[in-house]
KOLMARFI-528486 format. One record per residue (C-alpha): x, y, z; residue in one letter. Coordinates in steps of 0.001 Angstrom, whole numbers, padded with zeros to 6 digits, always signed. Layout:
XYZA...
END
This chain:
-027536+033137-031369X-026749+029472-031719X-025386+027504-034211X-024569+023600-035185X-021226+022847-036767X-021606+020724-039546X-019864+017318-039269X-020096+018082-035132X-023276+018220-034032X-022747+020692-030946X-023590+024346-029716X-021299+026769-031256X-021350+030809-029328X-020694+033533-031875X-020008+037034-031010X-023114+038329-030999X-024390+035985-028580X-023477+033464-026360X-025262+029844-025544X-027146+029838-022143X-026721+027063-019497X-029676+025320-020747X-029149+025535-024524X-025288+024852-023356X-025802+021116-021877X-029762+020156-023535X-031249+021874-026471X-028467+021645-028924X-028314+017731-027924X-025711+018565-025750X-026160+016213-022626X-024663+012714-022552X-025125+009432-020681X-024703+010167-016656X-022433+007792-014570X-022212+008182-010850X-020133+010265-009511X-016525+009678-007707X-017004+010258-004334X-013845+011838-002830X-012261+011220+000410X-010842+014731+000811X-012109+018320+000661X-010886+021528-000391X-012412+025279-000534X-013969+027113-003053X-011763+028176-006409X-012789+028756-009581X-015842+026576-010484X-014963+024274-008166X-016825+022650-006328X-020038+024380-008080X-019018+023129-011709X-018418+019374-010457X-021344+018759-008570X-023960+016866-010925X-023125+013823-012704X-021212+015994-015609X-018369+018586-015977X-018394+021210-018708X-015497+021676-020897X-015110+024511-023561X-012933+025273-026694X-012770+028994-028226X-011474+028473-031952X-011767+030990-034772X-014352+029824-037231X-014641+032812-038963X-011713+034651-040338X-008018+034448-041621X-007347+031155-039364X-010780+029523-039912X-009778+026195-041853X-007719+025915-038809X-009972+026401-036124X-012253+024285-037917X-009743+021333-037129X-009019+022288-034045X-012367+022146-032871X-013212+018523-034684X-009869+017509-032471X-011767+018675-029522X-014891+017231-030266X-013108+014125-030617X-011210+014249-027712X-014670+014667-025782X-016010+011798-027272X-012708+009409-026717X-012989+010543-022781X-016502+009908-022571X-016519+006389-024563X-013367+005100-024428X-010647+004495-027590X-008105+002607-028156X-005711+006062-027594X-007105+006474-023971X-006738+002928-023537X-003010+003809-023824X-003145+005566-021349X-003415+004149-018183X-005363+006779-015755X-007775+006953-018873X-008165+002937-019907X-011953+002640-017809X-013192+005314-019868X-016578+006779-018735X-015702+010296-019215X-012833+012252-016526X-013444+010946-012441X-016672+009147-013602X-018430+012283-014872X-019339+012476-018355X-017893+015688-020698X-020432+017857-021659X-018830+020704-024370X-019261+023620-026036X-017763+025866-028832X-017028+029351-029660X-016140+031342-032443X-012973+033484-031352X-013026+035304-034677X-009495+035072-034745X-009320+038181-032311X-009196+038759-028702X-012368+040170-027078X-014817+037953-028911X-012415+035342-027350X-012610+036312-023643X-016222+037017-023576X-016861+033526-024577X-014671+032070-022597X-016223+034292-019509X-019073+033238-020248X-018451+029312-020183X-017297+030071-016689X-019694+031658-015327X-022591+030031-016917X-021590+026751-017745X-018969+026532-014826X-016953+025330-017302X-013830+023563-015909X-011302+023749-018116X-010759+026099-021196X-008695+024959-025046X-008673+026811-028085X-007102+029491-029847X-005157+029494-033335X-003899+032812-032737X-001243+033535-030762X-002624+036868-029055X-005773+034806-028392X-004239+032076-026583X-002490+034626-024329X-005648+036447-023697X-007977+033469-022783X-004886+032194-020248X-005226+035275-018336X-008942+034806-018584X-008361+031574-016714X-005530+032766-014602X-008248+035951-013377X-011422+032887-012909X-009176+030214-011437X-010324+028053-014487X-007366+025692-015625X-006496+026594-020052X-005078+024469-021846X-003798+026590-025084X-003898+024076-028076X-002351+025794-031088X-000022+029188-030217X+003645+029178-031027X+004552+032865-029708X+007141+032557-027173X+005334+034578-024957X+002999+032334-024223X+004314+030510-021879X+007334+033439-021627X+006256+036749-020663X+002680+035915-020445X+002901+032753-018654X+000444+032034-016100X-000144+029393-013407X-003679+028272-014726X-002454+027987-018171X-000471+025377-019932X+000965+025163-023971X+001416+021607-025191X+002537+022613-028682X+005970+023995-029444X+006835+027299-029676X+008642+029675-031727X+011869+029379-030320X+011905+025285-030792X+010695+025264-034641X+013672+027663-035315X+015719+026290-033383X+014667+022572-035354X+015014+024268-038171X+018001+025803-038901X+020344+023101-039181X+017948+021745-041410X+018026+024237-043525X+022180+024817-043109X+022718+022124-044951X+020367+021272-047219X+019949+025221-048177X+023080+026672-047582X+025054+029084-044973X+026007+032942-044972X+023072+033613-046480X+021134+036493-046175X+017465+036339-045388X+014234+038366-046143X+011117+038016-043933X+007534+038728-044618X+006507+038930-040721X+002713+038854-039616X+002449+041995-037642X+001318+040569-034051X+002696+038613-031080X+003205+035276-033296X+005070+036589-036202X+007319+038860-034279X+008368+036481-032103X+008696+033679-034714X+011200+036280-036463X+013245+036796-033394X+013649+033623-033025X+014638+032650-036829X+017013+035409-036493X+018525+034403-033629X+018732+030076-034580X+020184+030751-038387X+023088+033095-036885X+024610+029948-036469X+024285+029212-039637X+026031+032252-040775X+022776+033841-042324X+021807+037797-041685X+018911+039784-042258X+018071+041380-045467X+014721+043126-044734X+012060+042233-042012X+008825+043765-043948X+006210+043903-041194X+002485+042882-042618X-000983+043170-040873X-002781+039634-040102X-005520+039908-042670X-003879+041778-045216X-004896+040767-048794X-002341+042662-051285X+001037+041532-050385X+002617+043583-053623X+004545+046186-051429X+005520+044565-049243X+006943+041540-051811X+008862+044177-053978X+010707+045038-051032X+011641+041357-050189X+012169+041314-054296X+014876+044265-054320X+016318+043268-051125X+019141+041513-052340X+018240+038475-050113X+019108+034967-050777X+016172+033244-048721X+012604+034569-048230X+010847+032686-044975X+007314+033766-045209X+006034+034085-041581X+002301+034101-042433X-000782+031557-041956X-003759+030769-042781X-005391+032590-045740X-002989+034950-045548X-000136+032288-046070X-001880+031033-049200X-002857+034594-051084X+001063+036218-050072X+002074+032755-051355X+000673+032855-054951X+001627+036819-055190X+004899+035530-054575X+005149+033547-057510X+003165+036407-059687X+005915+038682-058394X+008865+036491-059525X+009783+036244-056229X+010230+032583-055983X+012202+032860-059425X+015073+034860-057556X+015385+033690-054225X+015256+030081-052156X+011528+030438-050304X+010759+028859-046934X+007733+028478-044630X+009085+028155-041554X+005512+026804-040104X+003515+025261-042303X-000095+026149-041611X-001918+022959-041190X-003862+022872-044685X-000805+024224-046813X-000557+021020-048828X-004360+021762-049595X-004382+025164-050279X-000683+025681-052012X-000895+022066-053598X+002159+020226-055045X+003129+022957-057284X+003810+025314-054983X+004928+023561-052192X+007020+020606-053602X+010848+021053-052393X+010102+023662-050043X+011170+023358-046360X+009337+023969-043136X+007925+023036-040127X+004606+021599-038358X+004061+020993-034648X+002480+017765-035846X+002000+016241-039452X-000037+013284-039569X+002579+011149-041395X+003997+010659-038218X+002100+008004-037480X+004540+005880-038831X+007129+006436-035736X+004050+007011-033099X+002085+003794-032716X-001541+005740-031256X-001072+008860-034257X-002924+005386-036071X-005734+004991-033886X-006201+009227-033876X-005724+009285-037535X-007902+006299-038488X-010951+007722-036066X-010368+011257-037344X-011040+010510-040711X-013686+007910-039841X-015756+010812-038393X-014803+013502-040054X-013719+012555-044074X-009994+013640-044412X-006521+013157-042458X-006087+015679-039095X-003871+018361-039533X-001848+019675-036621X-004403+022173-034696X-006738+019005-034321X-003984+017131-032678X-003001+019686-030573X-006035+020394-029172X-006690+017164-029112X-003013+016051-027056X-004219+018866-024813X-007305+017506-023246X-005888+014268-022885X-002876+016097-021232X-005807+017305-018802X-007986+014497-018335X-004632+012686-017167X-003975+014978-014670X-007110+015375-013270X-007594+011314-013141X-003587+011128-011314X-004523+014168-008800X-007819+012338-008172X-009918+015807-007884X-011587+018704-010132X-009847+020659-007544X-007495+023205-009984X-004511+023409-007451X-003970+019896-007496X-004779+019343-011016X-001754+021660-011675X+000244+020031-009198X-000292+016826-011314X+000877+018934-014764X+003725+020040-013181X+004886+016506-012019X+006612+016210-015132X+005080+013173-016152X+005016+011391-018968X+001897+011012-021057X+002299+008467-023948X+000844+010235-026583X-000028+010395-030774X+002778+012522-030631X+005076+010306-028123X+005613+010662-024841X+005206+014397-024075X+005133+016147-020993X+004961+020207-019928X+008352+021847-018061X+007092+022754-014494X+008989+026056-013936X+007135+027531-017155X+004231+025255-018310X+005966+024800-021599X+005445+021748-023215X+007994+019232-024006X+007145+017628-027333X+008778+016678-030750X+008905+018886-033801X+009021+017444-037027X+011188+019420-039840X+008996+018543-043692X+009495+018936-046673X+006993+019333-049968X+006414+016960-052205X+006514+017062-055607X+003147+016087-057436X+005029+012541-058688X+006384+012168-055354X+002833+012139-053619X+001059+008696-052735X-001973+009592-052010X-004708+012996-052629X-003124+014273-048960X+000403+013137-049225X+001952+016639-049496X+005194+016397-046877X+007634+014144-046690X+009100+013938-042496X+013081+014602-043221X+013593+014813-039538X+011728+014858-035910X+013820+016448-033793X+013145+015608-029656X+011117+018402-027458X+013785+018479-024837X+016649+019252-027645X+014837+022356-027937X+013752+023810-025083X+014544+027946-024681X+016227+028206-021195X+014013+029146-018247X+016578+032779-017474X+015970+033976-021107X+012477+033383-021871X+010934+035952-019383X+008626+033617-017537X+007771+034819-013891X+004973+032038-013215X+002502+033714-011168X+001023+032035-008239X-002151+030802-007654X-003969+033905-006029X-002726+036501-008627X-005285+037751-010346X
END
């Protein structure tokens, strides 16, 4: 079954059936203007696609985002930010401009980006068959996506098993580029263990010490490890743990497990969830009283919380985002993404667009500096530790684990008289520097694979 995206006009695979070559790269309007292609002065064997997917006068590239489910506002921005990614590559902007390996434009080593989408569902097997299937019928040569933590980690061993590069765009579980992480798979966006660790001075004095805290934890790989990590930053702040109540990702009645926070004698509630389920345990909370008897944090805003909660609810509430868009005040080419964002697609980008977004450029860098398609090379060039000047800075990805190195910025709501404009929601109290944060390599259980493992 295929689909067109409104406000995108590109294939989209849903579980229940995935695009075909053909439909891939022609019948959905897929295939774009042809350039020559590079012609190389050095060969290398067989990996992967490579050197099937790189042949022609195009390269496939493929993002696997939930549009459907408890993420799907997100994934809906994450794919625009990949869509416009594609398009920046292929015709040039003045953000690849910036960028010096990128400034000709023309697409990635002279070959046009062809694309394609999936809906991930926000779960894990609808996610790897899609991404399969971009590899081996699209011989698809690089991979972006996710949303959800667990899916991120599944579609990097999906590239670490194919030998297909993935560049996860929006997961902050540790273990994504911890326990998980893989050779053929890189995280640009912070992780759990940076936003708390950003955080909790923040919140030390502007909040308080010895305090004791109450979490309402999403009950998979993201909200576990985001409590861990909160747990372990705000120790230094004095504060301990009142309750941890465990909820299921999808879970619409939040009343149990909010009378437990309620009774818990806790000072501080961080609520760990996203998405829809950020918003609905969000307004229970106030229904409950909750808010009335305790400080309340969201320790990660989702990326439409200023939409969804509004000025009411969020105004003098502290959290974080990987990325806010306000932030193009301090980086010079968040203007040009912002301004061509909204251009194309009617509103400001919230942080899963950027990601994704920072991510293929992130790629198309490498592959232009390593001067091949080839994937060792290309992750020879990401390892480099080189600089990319970027809408969020210069950012770069730590070569021992494939973490990314980049700013978080610590925000706080705005008041309804406080906002400027319809999407003015956060004010930026701090942005704290990527390499201030990093986890150290002996704690976060990273043992990179090498390029043969399966």
């Amino acid at each position: 079954m295929t689909g067109t995206v409104r406000g995108g006009q590109f294939p989209v695979v849903t579980r229940r059936g995935i695009l075909k070559t053909g439909v891939a790269a022609g019948a959905a309007g897929l295939l774009l203007p042809l350039t020559a292609p590079r012609v190389w002065a050095k060969t290398y064997p067989s990996m992967g696609t490579y050197p099937n997917g790189v042949q022609g006068k195009t390269v496939f590239a493929a993002a696997i985002v939930p549009l459907t489910g408890p993420y799907a506002a997100m994934g809906h921005d994450e794919r625009r930010g990949f869509q416009l990614a594609m398009e920046h590559l292929n015709n040039g902007s003045q953000v690849t401009e910036a960028v010096p390996s990128l400034k000709r434009g023309g697409g990635v080593l002279g070959k046009k980006l062809e694309f394609g989408v999936a809906d991930s569902e926000t779960h894990s097997n609808p996610a790897v068959q899609a991404a399969t299937r971009f590899i081996d019928e699209n011989k698809a040569v690089v991979t972006t996506g996710a949303v959800s933590s667990a899916v991120a980690v599944a579609l990097e061993e999906v590239g670490q098993r194919k030998k297909v590069i993935c560049m996860a765009a929006t997961t902050a579980s540790n273990t994504t580029t911890g326990v998980s992480c893989q050779r053929f798979g890189f995280r640009l966006m912070a992780d759990n263990y940076m936003f708390a660790k950003a955080l909790a001075p923040v919140l030390g004095k502007y909040v308080g010490r010895n305090l004791k805290a109450a979490y309402l934890v999403p009950d998979y790989v993201f909200g576990t490890s985001l409590y861990s990590s909160l747990t372990k930053a705000f120790k230094a702040e004095g504060w301990t743990v009142a309750t941890e109540q465990l909820a299921p990702l999808g879970t619409t009645d939040f009343t149990s497990y909010l009378l437990n926070i309620a009774n818990s004698g806790a000072d501080v509630m961080f609520n760990e969830t996203a998405g829809a389920d950020s918003v609905t345990s969000t307004k229970q909370s106030i229904q409950l009283g909750v808010m009335k008897k305790m400080k309340y944090v969201i320790p990660l805003f989702s990326g439409f919380a200023g939409k969804e909660l509004g000025p009411e609810l969020l105004g003098g509430l502290y959290g974080s985002q990987p990325w806010y868009w306000g932030m193009q005040d301090t980086y010079p080419l968040a203007k040009y993404f912002v301004v061509d964002f909204e251009k194309k697609f009617g509103y400001n980008p919230r942080f899963p667009a950027a990601e994704c977004y920072n991510s293929m450029i992130m790629w198309a860098d490498a592959v232009e500096r390593a001067g091949t398609f080839y994937p060792p090379e290309i992750i020879k060039a990401l390892e480099s530790e080189y600089k990319v000047d970027t809408i969020a800075g210069k950012v770069w990805f730590r070569a021992a684990d494939h973490q990314g190195v980049s700013p978080v910025p610590i925000l706080q709501g705005k008041t309804k008289s406080e906002m400027k404009g319809p999407e003015d929601f956060f004010k930026v109290v701090d942005v704290v520097p990527g390499e201030q944060l990093m986890e150290p390599l002996g704690e976060n259980g990273c043992h990179m694979p090498s390029l043969t493992t399966a």
